[in-house]
C-alpha positions, 0 to 999 in steps of 0.5 A, a space after each residue: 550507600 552499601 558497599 558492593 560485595 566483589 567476591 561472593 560466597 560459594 552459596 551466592 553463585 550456585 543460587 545465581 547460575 540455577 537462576 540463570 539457568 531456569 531464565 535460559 529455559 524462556 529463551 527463544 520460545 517464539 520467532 514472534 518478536 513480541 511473544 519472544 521478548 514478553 516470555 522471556 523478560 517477564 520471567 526475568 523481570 519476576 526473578 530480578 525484581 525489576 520494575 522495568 526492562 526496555 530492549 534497543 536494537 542497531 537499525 542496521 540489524 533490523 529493517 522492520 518498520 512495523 517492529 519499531 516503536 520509536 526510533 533515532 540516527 543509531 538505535 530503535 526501541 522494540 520492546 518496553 516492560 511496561 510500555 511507555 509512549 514514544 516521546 518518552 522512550 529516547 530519554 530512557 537512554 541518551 547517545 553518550 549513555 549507549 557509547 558508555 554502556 558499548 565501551 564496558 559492555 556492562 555497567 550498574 548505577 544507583 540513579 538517585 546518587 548518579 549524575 545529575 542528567 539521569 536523575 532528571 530523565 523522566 524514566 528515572 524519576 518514575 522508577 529510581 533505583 538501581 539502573 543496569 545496562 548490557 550492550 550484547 550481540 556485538 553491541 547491536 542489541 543493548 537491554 537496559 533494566 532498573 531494580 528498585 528493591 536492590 540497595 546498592 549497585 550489581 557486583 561486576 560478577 553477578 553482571 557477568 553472568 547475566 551478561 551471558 544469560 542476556 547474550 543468548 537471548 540477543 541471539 533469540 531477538 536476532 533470530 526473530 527480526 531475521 525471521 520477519 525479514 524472511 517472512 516479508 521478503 517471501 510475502 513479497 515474492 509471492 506478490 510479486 509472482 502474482 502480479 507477474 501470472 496475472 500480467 502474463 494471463 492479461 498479454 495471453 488474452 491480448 493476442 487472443 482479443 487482437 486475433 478476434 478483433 482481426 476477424 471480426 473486422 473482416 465479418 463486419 465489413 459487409 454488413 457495416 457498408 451494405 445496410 446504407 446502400 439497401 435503404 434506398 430501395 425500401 420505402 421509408 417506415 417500412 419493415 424492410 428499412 427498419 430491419 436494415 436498422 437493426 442490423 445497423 445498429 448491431 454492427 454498430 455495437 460489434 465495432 465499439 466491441 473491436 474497438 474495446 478489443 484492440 485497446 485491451 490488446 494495446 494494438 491501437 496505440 496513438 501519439 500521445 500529446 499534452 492536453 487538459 484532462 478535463 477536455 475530453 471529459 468536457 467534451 463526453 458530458 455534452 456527447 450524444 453517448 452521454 445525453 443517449 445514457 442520461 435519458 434512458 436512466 433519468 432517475 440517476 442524477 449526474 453531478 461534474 466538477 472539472 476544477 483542474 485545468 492541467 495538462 497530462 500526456 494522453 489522448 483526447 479518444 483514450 480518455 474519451 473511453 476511460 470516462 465513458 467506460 466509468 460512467 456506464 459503469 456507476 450507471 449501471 451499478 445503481 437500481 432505482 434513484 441515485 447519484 453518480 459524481 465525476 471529478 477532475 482535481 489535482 493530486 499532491 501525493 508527498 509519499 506513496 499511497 497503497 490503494 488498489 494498486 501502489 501510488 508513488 509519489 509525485 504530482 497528478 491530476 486524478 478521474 474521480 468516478 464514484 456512485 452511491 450503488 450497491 458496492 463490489 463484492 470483496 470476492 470480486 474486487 481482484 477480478 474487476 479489471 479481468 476481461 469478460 468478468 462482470 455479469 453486468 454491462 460494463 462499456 458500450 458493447 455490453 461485452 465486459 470489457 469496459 475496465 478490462 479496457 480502462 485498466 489497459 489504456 490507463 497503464 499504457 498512460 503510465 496512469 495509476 487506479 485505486 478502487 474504493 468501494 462498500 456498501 454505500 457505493 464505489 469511487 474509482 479514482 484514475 491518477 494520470 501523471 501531471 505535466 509541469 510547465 517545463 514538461 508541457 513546453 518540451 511536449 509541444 516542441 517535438 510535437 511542432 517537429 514535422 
């Protein structure tokens, strides 16, 4: 082995601090994590002739899964030149070797001479050489590089230097992961504030819906009770009856508008109750409305699968609604021949699901409703639930209102929606919280109370 020189020339330091000097100049060149280590480690990597720089950070300094390439209990990976696959990366460096590098601060190991346990990790048996590490930003940060032109071990002089060199780029990769953070927390707000504006916009639309839903009901009241009373005095067939009819009939579809209208305005609640989800669902598929819709679109083929029989906390009439809104909407979404497919299926979400709205996990029974029309618009997608949005017949009362409704019944259910949709069709599928049995019996027992 060559002995390691521990007192340099005049010449061996001004030649070192001009080089540390125009590494420094690379330094926080981007608050990009990636753009910043490639910059700068690049640059080192060319004027220390490494074959290989990997840079670990304390998984208390950064909380940023999307930055992390492979990680254990202390330290994560965010950088490797050149990149490695992650089960290799926790052997670059073991526990007691990041305790050894955090208690000198620096070191320099030859690693075909060193201990057997470097000389059988992998990384060293793809490039043996001189092996170098530096435990910098308050031991939150540890680089670790291998020279394979060098012949012999740093001088601690030498180390010092970049050990100086490299805390300044610490402070950079600090920089970096406290920028990400304040980008996501930002982004978060600003969600957060959109979903807090649309939920305002949605309450402001209640009040007005309940306010119309109250007036309409006092317009309908005579032309709701009148019509049955005059038939009598018409003779049956005749013009006189079939326009009493009509006007029947109209006041029938203003009522299923109120109707909509008090949901959407969360005026109507009921007594919510354990039941079989696939009940109501059931009960719809053989419903005069069904068999009424079914008829007038004899081209759409209509397949239901009711595989679950478990219970959720509900209402028999809301979920009534719920199905009879989706189908009319996967109806109405296919011109010509098609199919639409009704679902009812448990769910066992392990972890939560990001879909159109956030799943947590847990256990649910799920209403799938999908059609092979022509799909959503992506322009459209975050309006579908906003009342009187849609051109098309989306409920019975042809207003608009028909996922405006579903939207509200099912987060006054506790339920969640997720919305899949292209060019081959769209799948609404309506997570309702499943009951277990403890929670079943609990429910009938107050249910039982007087």
């Amino acid at each position: 082995m060559k002995a390691v020189l521990s007192t340099p020339s005049p010449g061996e330091i001004q030649d070192n601090i001009a080089m540390l000097y125009e590494l420094s100049l690379g330094i926080g060149t981007s608050l990009n994590l990636q753009e910043n280590c490639e910059f700068f480690v690049q640059k080192l990597m060319s004027r220390q002739n490494l074959s290989f720089v990997a840079i670990y950070a304390d998984v208390a300094l950064q909380d940023l899964s999307s930055q992390i390439v492979n990680s254990d209990k202390q330290y994560s990976c965010i950088y490797t030149c050149p990149g490695l696959p992650a089960h290799e990366l926790e052997q670059v460096i073991s526990t007691e070797m990041r305790q050894r590098i955090q208690a000198q601060g620096m070191l320099s190991i030859n690693t075909q001479e060193s201990e057997t346990t470097i000389q059988s990790s992998p990384i060293f048996q793809s490039f043996p050489g001189i092996f170098s590490a530096f435990s910098i930003a308050q031991n939150q940060i540890i680089v670790v590089c291998i020279n394979q032109v060098r012949q012999c071990e740093y001088p601690k002089w030498q180390l010092s230097q970049l050990h100086l060199l490299l805390n300044k780029f610490g402070c950079s990769v600090e920089a970096c992961l406290n920028h990400k953070s304040l980008q996501q927390a930002t982004q978060a707000k600003i969600a957060l504030e959109k979903k807090l504006g649309k939920a305002q916009h949605l309450e402001s639309l209640g009040l007005m819906a309940s306010g119309i839903a109250h007036d309409l009901g006092n317009i309908l009241n005579p032309l709701t009770a009148y019509p049955p009373i005059l038939k009598s005095a018409f003779a049956e067939g005749s013009r006189e009856e079939m326009m009493l009819l009509q006007i029947q009939a109209a006041s029938d579809k203003a009522h299923a508008m109120m109707r909509d209208l008090l949901m959407l305005s969360q005026k109507s609640r009921r007594y919510h109750t354990a039941i079989s989800l696939a009940e109501p669902v059931f009960q719809y598929q053989n419903s005069a409305s069904f068999i009424s819709l079914q008829s007038a679109e004899p081209n759409i083929n209509c397949r239901w699968q009711l595989d679950s029989d478990s219970q959720v906390l509900a209402d028999n009439t809301m979920i009534t609604r719920i199905v009879m809104n989706l189908v009319t909407n996967a109806f109405d979404a296919i011109h010509g021949r098609g199919d639409v497919e009704i679902f009812v299926k448990d769910y066992d979400i392990p972890t939560p699901y990001e879909g159109y709205m956030t799943v947590p996990a847990g256990q649910y029974v799920a209403l799938v409703v999908q059609d092979n029309g022509e799909g959503i618009p992506h322009d459209a997608l975050a309006h579908i639930f906003d009342p009187f949005f849609s051109k098309k017949t989306l409920g019975r009362s042809g207003s608009g209102l028909g996922l405006a409704t579903v939207h509200s019944i099912v987060e006054g259910l506790n339920g969640m929606i997720d919305v899949k949709t292209g060019t081959k069709g769209t799948s609404f599928i309506v997570y309702f919280p499943r009951l277990l049995a403890t929670q079943t019996m609990t429910t009938d027992a107050k249910s039982s109370q007087p």
